[in-house]
DOMARDREN-102676 format. One record per residue (C-alpha): residue in one letter; x, y, z. Coordinates in nm, 4 decimals. Layout:
<sites>
<'A',<X,Y,Z>>
...
</sites>
This chain:
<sites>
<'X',<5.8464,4.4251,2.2441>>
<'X',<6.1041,4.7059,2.2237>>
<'X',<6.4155,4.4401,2.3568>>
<'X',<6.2551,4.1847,2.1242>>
<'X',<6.3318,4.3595,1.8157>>
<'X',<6.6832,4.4155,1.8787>>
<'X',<6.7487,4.0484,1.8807>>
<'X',<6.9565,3.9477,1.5991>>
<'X',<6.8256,3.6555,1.4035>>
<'X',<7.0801,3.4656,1.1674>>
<'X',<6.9718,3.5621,0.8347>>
<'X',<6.7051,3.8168,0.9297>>
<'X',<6.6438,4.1597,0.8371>>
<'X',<6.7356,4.4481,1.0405>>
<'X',<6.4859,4.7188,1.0907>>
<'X',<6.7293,4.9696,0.9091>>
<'X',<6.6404,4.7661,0.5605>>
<'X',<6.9294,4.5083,0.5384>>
<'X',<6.8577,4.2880,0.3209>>
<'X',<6.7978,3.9188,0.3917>>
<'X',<7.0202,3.6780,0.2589>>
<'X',<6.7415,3.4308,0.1813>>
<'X',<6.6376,3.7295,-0.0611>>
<'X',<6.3173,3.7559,0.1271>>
<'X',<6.1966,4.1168,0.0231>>
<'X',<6.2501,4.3827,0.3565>>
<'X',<6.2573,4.7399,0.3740>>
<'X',<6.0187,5.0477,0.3157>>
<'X',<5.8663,4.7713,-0.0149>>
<'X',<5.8205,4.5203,0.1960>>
<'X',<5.4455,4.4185,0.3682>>
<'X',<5.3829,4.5205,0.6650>>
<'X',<5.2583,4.2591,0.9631>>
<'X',<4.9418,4.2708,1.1438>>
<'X',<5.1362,4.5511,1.3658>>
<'X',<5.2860,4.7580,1.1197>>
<'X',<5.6134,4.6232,1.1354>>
<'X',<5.7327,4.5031,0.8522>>
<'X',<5.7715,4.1216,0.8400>>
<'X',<6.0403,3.9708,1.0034>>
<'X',<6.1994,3.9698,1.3888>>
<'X',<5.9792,4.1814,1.6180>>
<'X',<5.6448,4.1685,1.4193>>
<'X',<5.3554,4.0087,1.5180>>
<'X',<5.3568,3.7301,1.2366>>
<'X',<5.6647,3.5777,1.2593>>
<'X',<5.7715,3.4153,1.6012>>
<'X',<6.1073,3.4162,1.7646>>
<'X',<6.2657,3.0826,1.8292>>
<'X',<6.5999,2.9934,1.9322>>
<'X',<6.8666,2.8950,1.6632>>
<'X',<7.2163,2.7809,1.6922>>
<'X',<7.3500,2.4674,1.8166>>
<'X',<7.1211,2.4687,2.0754>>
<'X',<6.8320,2.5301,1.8683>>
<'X',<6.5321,2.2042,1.8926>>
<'X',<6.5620,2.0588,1.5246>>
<'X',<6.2130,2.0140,1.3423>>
<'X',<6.0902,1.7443,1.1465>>
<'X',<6.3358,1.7040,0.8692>>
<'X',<6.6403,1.7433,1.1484>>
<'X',<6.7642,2.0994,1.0663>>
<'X',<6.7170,2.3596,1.3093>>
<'X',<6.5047,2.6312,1.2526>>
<'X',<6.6372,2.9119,1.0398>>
<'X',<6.7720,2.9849,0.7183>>
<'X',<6.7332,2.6927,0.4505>>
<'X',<6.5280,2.4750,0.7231>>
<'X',<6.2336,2.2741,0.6436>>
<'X',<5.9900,2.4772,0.9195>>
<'X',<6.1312,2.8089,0.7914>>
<'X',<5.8458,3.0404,0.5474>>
<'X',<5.9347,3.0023,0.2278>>
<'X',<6.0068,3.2889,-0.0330>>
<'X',<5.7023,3.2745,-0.2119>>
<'X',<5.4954,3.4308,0.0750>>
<'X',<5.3980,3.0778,0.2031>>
<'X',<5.3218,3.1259,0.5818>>
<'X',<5.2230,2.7695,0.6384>>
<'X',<5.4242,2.5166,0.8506>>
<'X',<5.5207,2.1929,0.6710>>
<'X',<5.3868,1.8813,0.8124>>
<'X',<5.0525,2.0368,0.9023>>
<'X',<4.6856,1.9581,0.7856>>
<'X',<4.5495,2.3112,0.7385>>
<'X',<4.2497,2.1752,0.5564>>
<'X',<4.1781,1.9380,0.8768>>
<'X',<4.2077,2.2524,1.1115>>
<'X',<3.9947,2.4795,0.8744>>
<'X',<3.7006,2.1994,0.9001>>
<'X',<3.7558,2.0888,0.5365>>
<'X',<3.7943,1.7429,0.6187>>
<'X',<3.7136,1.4772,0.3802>>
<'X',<3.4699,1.3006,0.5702>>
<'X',<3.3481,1.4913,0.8496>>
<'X',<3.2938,1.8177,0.6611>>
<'X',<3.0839,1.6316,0.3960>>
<'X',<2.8986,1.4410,0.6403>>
<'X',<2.8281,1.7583,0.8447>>
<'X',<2.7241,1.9376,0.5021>>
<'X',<2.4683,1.6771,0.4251>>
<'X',<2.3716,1.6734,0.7394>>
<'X',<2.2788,2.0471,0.6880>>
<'X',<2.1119,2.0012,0.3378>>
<'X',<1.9203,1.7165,0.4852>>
<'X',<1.7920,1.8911,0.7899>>
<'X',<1.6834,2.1894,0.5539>>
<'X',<1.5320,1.9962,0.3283>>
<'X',<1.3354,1.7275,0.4020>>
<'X',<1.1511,1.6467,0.1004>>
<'X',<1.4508,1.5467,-0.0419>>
<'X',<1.5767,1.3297,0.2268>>
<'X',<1.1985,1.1604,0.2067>>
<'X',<1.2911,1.1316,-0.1694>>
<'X',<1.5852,0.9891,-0.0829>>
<'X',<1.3917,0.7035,0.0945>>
<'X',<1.1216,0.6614,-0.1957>>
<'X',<1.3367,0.7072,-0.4999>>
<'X',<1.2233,0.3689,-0.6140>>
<'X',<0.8477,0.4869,-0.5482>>
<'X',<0.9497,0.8009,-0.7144>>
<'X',<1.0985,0.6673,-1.0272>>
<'X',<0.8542,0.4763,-1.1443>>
<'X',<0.5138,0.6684,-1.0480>>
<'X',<0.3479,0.7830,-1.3798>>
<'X',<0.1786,1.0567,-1.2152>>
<'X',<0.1939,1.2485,-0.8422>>
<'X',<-0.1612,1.0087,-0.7042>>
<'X',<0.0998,0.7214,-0.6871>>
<'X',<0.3592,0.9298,-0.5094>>
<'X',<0.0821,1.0242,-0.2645>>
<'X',<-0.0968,0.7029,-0.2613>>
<'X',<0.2051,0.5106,-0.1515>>
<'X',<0.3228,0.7693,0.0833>>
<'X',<-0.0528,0.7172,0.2576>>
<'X',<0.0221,0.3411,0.2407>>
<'X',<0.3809,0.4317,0.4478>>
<'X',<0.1555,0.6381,0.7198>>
<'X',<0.2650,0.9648,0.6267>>
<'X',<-0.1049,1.1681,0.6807>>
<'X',<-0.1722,1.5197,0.5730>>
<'X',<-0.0971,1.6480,0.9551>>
<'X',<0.2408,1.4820,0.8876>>
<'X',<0.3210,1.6453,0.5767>>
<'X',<0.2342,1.9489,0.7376>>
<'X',<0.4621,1.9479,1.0330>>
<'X',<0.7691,1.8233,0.9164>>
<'X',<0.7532,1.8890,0.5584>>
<'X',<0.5619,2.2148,0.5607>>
<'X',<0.3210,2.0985,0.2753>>
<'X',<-0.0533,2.1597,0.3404>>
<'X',<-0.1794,1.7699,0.2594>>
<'X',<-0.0091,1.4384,0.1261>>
<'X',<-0.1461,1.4795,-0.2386>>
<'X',<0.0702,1.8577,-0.2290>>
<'X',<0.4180,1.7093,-0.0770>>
<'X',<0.3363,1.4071,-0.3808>>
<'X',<0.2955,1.6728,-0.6444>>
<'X',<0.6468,1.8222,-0.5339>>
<'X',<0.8055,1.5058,-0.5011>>
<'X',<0.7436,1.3911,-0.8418>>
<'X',<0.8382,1.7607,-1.0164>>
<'X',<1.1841,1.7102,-0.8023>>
<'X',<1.2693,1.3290,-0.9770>>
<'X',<1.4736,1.3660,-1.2711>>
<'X',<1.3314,1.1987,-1.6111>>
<'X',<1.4434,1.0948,-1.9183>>
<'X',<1.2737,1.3588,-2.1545>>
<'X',<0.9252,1.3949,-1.9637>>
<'X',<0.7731,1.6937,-1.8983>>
<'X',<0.7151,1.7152,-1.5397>>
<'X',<0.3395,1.8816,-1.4639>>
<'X',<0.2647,2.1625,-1.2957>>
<'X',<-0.0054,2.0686,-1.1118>>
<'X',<-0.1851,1.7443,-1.0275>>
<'X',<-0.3073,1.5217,-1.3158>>
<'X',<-0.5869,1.2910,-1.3159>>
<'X',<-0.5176,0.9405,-1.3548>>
<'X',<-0.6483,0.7324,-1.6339>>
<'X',<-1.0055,0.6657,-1.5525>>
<'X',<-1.1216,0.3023,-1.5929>>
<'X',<-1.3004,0.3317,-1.9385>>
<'X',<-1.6522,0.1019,-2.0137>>
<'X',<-1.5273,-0.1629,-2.2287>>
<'X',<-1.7477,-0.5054,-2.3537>>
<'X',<-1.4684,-0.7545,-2.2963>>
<'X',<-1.5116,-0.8378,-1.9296>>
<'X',<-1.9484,-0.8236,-2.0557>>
<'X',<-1.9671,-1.1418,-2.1617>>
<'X',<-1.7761,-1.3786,-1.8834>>
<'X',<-2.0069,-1.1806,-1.6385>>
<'X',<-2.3285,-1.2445,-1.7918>>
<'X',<-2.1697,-1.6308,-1.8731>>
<'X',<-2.2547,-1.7704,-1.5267>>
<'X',<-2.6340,-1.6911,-1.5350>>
<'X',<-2.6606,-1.7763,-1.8583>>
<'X',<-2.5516,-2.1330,-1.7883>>
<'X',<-2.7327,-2.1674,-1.4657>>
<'X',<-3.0259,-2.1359,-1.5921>>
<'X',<-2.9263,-2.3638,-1.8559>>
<'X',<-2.8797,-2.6081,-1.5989>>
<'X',<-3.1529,-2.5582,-1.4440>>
<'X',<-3.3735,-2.5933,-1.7087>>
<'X',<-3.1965,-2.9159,-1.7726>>
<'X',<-3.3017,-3.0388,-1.4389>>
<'X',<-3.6802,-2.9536,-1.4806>>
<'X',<-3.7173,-3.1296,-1.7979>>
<'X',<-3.4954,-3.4611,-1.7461>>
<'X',<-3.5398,-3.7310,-1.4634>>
<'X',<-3.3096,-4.0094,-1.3141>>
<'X',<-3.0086,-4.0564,-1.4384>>
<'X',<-2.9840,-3.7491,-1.7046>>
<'X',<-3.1003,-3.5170,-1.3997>>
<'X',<-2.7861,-3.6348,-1.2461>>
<'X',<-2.5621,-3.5645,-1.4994>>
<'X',<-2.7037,-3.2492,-1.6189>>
<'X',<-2.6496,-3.1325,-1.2416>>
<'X',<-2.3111,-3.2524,-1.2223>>
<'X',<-2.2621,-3.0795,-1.5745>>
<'X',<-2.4186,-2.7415,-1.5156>>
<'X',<-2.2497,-2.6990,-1.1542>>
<'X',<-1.8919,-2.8128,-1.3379>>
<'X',<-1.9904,-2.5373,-1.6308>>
<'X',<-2.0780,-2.2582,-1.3428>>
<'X',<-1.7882,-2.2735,-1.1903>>
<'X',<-1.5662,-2.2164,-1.4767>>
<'X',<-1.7882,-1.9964,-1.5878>>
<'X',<-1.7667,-1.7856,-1.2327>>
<'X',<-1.3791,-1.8524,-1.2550>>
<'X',<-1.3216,-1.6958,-1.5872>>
<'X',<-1.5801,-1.4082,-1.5005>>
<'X',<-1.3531,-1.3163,-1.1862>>
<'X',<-1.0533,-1.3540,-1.3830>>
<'X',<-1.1029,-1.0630,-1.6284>>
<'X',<-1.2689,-0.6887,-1.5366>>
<'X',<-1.3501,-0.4996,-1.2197>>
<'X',<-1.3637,-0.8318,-1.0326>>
<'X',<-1.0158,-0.9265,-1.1407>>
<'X',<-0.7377,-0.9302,-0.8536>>
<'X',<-0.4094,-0.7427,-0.8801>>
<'X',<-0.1326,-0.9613,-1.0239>>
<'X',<-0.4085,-1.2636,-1.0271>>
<'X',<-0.3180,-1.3507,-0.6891>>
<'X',<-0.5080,-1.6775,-0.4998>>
<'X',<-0.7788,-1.5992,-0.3059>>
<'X',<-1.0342,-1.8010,-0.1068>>
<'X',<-1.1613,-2.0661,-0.3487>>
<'X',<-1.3040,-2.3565,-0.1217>>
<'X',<-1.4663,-2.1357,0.1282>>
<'X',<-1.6953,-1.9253,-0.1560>>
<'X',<-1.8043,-2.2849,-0.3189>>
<'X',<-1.9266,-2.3985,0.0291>>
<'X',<-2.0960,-2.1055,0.0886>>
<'X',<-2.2805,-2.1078,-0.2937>>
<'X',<-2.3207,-2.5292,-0.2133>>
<'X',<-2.4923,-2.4060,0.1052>>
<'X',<-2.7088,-2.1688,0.0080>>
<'X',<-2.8149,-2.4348,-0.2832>>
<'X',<-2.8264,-2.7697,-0.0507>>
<'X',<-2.7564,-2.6656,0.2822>>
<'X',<-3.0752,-2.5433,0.4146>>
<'X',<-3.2598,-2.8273,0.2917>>
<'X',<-2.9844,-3.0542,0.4588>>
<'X',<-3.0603,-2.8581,0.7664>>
<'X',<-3.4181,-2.9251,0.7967>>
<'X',<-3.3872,-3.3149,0.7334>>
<'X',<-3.1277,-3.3639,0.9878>>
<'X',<-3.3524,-3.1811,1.2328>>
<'X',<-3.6785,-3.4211,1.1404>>
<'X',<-3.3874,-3.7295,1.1461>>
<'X',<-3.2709,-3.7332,0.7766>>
<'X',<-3.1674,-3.7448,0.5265>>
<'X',<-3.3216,-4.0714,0.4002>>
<'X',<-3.1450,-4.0281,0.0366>>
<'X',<-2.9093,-3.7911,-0.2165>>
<'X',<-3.0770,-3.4898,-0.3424>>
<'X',<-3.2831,-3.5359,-0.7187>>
<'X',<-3.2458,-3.1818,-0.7572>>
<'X',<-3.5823,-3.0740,-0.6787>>
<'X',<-3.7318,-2.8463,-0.3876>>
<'X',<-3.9686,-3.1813,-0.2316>>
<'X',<-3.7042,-3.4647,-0.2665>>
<'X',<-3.5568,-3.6066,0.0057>>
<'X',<-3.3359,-3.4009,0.0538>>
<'X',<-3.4694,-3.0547,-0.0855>>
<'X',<-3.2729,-2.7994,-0.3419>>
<'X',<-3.2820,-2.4138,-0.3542>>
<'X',<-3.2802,-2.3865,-0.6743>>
<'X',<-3.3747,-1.9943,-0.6685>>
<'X',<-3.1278,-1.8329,-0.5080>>
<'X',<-2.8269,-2.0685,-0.6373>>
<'X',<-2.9538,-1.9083,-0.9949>>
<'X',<-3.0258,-1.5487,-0.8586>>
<'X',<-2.6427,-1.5502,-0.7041>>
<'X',<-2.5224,-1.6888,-1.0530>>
<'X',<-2.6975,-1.4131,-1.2185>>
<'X',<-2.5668,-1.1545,-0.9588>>
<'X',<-2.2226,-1.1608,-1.1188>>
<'X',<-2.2730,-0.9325,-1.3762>>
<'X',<-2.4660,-0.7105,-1.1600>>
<'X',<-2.1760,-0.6860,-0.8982>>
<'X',<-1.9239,-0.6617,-1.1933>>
<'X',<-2.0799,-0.3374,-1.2980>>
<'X',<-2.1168,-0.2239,-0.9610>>
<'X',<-1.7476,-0.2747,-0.8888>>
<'X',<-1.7152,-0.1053,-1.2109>>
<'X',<-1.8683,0.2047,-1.1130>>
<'X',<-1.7210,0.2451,-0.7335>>
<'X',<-1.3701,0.1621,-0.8967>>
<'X',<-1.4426,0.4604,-1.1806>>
<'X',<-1.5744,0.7277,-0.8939>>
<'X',<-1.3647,0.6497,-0.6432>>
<'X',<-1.0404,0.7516,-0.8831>>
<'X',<-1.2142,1.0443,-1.0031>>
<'X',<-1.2540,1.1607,-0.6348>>
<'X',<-0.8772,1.0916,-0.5949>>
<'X',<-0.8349,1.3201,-0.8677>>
<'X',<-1.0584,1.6204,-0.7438>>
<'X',<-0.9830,1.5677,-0.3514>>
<'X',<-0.7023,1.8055,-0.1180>>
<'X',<-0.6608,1.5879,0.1361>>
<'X',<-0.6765,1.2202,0.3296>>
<'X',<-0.9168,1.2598,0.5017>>
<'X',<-1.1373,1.4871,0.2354>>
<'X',<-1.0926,1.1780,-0.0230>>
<'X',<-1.1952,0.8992,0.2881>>
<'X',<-1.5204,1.1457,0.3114>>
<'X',<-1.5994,1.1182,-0.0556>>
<'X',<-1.5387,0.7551,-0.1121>>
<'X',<-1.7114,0.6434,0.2101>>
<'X',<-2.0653,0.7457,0.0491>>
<'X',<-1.9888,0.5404,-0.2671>>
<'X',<-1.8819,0.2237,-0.1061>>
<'X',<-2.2536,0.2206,0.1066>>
<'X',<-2.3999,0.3138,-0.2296>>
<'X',<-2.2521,0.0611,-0.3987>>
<'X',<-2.3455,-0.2294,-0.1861>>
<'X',<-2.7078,-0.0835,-0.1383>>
<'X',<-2.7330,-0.1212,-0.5376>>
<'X',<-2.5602,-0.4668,-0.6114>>
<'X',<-2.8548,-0.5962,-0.3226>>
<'X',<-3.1422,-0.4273,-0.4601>>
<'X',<-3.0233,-0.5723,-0.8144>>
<'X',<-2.9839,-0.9169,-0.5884>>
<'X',<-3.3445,-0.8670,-0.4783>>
<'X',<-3.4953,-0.8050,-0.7902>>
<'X',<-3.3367,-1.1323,-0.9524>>
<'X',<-3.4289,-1.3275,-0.5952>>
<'X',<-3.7943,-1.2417,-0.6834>>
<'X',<-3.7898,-1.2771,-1.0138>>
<'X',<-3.6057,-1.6329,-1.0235>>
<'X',<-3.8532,-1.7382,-0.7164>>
<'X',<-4.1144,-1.6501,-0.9482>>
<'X',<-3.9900,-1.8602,-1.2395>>
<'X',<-3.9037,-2.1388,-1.0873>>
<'X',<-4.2433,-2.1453,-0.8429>>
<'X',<-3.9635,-2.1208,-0.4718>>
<'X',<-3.9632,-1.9135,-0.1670>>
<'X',<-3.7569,-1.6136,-0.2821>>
<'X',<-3.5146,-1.7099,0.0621>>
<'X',<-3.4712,-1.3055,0.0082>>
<'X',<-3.2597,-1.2416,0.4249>>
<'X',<-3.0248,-1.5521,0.3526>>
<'X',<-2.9640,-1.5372,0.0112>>
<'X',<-2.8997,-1.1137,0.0229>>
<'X',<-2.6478,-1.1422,0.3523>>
<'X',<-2.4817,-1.3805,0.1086>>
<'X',<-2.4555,-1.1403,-0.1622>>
<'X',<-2.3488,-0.8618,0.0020>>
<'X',<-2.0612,-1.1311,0.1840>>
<'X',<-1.9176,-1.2132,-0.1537>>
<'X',<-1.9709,-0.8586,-0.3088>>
<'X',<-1.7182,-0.6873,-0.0234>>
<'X',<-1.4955,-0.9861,-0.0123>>
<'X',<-1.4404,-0.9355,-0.3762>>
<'X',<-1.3985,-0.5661,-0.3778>>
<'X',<-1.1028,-0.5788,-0.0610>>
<'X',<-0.9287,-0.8365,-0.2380>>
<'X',<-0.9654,-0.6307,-0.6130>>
<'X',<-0.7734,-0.3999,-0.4215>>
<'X',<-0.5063,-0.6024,-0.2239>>
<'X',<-0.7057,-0.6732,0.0847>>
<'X',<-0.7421,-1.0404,-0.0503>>
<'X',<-0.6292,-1.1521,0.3383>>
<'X',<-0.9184,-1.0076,0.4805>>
<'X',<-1.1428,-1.1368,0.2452>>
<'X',<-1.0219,-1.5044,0.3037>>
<'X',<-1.0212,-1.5064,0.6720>>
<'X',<-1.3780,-1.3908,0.6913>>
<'X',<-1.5008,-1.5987,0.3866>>
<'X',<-1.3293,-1.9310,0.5465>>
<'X',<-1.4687,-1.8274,0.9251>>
<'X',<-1.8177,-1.8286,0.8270>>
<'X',<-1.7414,-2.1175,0.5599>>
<'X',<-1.6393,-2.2774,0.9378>>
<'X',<-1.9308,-2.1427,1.1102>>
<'X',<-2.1780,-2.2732,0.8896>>
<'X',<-2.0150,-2.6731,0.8655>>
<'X',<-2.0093,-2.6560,1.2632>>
<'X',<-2.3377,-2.6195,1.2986>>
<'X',<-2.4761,-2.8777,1.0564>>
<'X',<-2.1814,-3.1410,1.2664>>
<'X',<-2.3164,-3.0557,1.5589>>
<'X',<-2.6452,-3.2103,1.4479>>
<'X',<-2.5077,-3.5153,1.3288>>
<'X',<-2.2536,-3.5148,1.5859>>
<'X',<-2.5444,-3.5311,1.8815>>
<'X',<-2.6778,-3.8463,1.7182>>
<'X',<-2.3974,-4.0424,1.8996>>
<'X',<-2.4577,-4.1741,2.2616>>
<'X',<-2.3877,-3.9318,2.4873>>
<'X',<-2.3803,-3.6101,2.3105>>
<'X',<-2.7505,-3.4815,2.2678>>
<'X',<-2.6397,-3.2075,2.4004>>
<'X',<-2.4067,-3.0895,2.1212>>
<'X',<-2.6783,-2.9713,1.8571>>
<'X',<-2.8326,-2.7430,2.1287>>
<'X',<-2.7095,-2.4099,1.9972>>
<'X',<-2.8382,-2.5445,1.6505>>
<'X',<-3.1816,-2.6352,1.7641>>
<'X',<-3.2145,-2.3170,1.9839>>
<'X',<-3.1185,-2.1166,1.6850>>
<'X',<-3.3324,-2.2465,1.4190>>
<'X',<-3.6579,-2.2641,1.6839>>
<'X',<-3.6433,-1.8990,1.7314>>
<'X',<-3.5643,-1.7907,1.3522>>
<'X',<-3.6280,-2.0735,1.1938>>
<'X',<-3.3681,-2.2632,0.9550>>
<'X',<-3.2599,-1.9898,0.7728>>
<'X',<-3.1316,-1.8048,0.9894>>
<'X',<-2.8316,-2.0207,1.0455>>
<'X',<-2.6596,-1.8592,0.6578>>
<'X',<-2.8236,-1.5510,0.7838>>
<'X',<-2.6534,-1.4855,1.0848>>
<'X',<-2.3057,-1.6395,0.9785>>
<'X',<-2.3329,-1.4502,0.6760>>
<'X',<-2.4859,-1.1803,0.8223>>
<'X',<-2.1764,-1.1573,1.1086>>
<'X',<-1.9085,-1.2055,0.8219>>
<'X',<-2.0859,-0.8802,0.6343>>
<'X',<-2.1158,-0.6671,0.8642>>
<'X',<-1.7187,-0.7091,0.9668>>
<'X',<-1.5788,-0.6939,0.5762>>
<'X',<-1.8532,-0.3690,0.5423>>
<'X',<-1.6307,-0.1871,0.8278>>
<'X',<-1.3051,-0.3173,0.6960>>
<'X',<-1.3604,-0.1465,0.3838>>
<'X',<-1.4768,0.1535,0.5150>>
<'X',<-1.1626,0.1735,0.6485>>
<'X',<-0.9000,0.0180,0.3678>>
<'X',<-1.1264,0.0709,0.0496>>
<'X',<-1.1049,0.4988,0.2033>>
<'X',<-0.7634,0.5008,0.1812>>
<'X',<-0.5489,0.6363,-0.1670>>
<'X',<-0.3295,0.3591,-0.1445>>
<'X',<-0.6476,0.1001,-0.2506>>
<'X',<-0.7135,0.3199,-0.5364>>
<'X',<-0.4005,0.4443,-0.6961>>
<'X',<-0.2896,0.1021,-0.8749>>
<'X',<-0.2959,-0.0544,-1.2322>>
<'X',<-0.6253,-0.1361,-1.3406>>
<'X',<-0.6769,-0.5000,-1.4322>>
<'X',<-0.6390,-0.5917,-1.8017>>
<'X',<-1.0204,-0.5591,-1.9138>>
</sites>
């Protein structure tokens, strides 16, 4: 480096403390390189190039030197024009933002979960919806634990919803309970209005005969099922955002359970030889009993749904976990249906009793229970369920009455064989029993499974 620094540069400073003619500051004032030598020819932070006519131009066509374009400027400026020091510092526009969010993302991971439930976020009114809908995405509590280091869902929810901004709400510091469903009277009456009209009706029937029988059984079955339409359209037995469910299959099952046994036993012994006359020794015979003792069910299995709805919520509120909450709520749900049937069995008896019937406790009870579950899935938004198992054993139960009639042709005797072998061995009411029985026991292990879950729970309640 010795022969280096004896090099004379046009324009540059000797080491004796000539000054430059640019004016660029040299001497014993000036600073000092990375060497010790002060800045120009011969230290470490300025490089020597060739100048002079056979000097490589730069950019702007002047060769390097005094007054050129590539040359430091006064001002202390060491950087060469024409280059992207930002690029080559890793301060690019895009790729140094993407990698930073990249980096905030991968160390924090709640908010990039935010980031995909903002909408879910925004608009919860309290952390069980945050949770509930992250259970309804699949996220569990081992989940949560893993990759977002929170101990359960209902935890990571609580954060989730302190971390969304809001227009002058105070976020909570812990979990708070969601409104409970409070006892009101409006949803009372349409619940009681059913059995109050069918036995209406049926009192109609026992104290008129030809033609006014007919009409008051056309009239009270018209008035029941508005009646049963209007009671499931207000309450605990209201669906979410009134949404269709299986219509046609429940009315077949209720028309079964009031003509289709009797139907059943005169097609076995070659009948029917006329219409029913809506008695229990016509022709064609009528249940009379446990039609009414269903009709009179509704306002037992609206309380009922009343009560699991109310519990169930206040379990959301007190549980820690998934799979603590599925523990709590699996009890209710069995204790529930046990207490809608024995309320079923006491109005079986008592209406078998009035009206001087068999009670027709197994067929009429695997009913209940059938159209007690059906109606709790689809209160909340399993109404899918409900209507492939209601129409199935709707199905099941029409097959095996056209199988009768269907064996009457030449040739196909054969057909009402699984008919005739069932009723010989139970006798005929154990063709609703089974089929109802079968559709029962499949909705009772659905919802243990969706009616466990936060997501069934954590909704609007239905205007009451």
């Amino acid at each position: 480096m010795s022969g280096l620094g004896e090099l004379n540069h046009p324009g540059s400073p000797d080491r004796s403390g000539t000054p430059d003619p640019s004016g660029a500051p040299s001497g014993p004032g000036s600073s000092p390189g990375r060497s010790g030598v002060p800045f120009g020819p011969g230290s470490p932070d300025c490089p020597v190039v060739p100048s002079g006519p056979g000097s490589s131009p730069d950019r702007s066509g002047v060769p390097f030197g005094p007054g050129s374009a590539a040359s430091f400027g006064a001002g202390g400026d060491r950087r060469w024009p024409g280059t992207d020091h930002g690029r080559l510092a890793g301060a690019g526009p895009a790729g140094g933002r993407t990698a930073s969010a990249a980096r905030r993302t991968s160390a924090d991971p709640v908010k990039a979960l935010m980031d995909r439930h903002r909408a879910l976020c925004e608009r919860a009114v309290d952390p069980l919806e945050i949770a509930a809908g992250l259970e309804a995405q699949g996220i569990t509590d081992r989940t949560a634990a893993i990759r977002f280091r929170h101990r359960d869902v209902f935890s990571l929810a609580e954060e989730m919803y302190a971390r969304t901004p809001r227009d002058g709400d105070a976020r909570p510091s812990r979990r708070t309970a969601p409104p409970v469903p409070r006892a009101r009277t409006a949803w009372v009456v349409p619940a009681l209005l059913p059995g109050a009209l069918c036995a209406a009706a049926v009192a109609g029937l026992r104290l008129t005969h030809g033609q006014p029988r007919l009409i008051t059984a056309v009239a009270g079955v018209l008035a029941v099922f508005l009646a049963t339409r209007a009671a499931v359209r207000r309450g605990p037995l209201a669906t979410p955002g009134r949404k269709p469910t299986a219509g046609l299959p429940v009315w077949w099952l209720a028309g079964y359970a009031l003509l289709g046994e009797g139907l059943l036993r005169t097609a076995l012994a070659g009948g029917p030889d006329g219409p029913p006359n809506g008695t229990a020794d016509g022709p064609w015979p009528v249940a009379l009993a446990p039609f009414l003792a269903l009709a009179l069910a509704c306002a037992p299995a609206a309380w009922t749904a009343h009560l699991f709805t109310t519990a169930a919520r206040r379990r959301l509120t007190a549980s820690r976990g998934l799979d603590d909450f599925a523990a709590a709520v699996r009890p209710l749900l069995l204790g529930a249906v046990a207490l809608f049937l024995a309320a079923l069995a006491a109005l079986l008896a008592a209406a078998g009793a009035a009206l001087g019937e068999p009670a027709a406790q197994p067929q009429a009870l695997t009913l209940g229970a059938l159209l007690l579950l059906a109606r709790l899935l689809a209160v909340h938004g399993s109404a899918r369920a409900s209507s492939l198992v209601l129409s199935a054993t709707a199905l099941a139960q029409a097959t095996a009455l056209a199988l009768l009639f269907a064996a009457r042709l030449p040739g196909c005797g054969a057909l009402a064989a699984p008919t005739e072998a069932l009723v010989a061995a139970w006798g005929p009411a154990a063709v609703p029993t089974v089929t109802c029985g079968i559709g029962a026991l499949t909705l009772l292990v659905h919802a243990a499974r969706r009616l466990t879950k936060a997501s069934a729970h954590a909704r609007t309640e239905p205007a009451c």
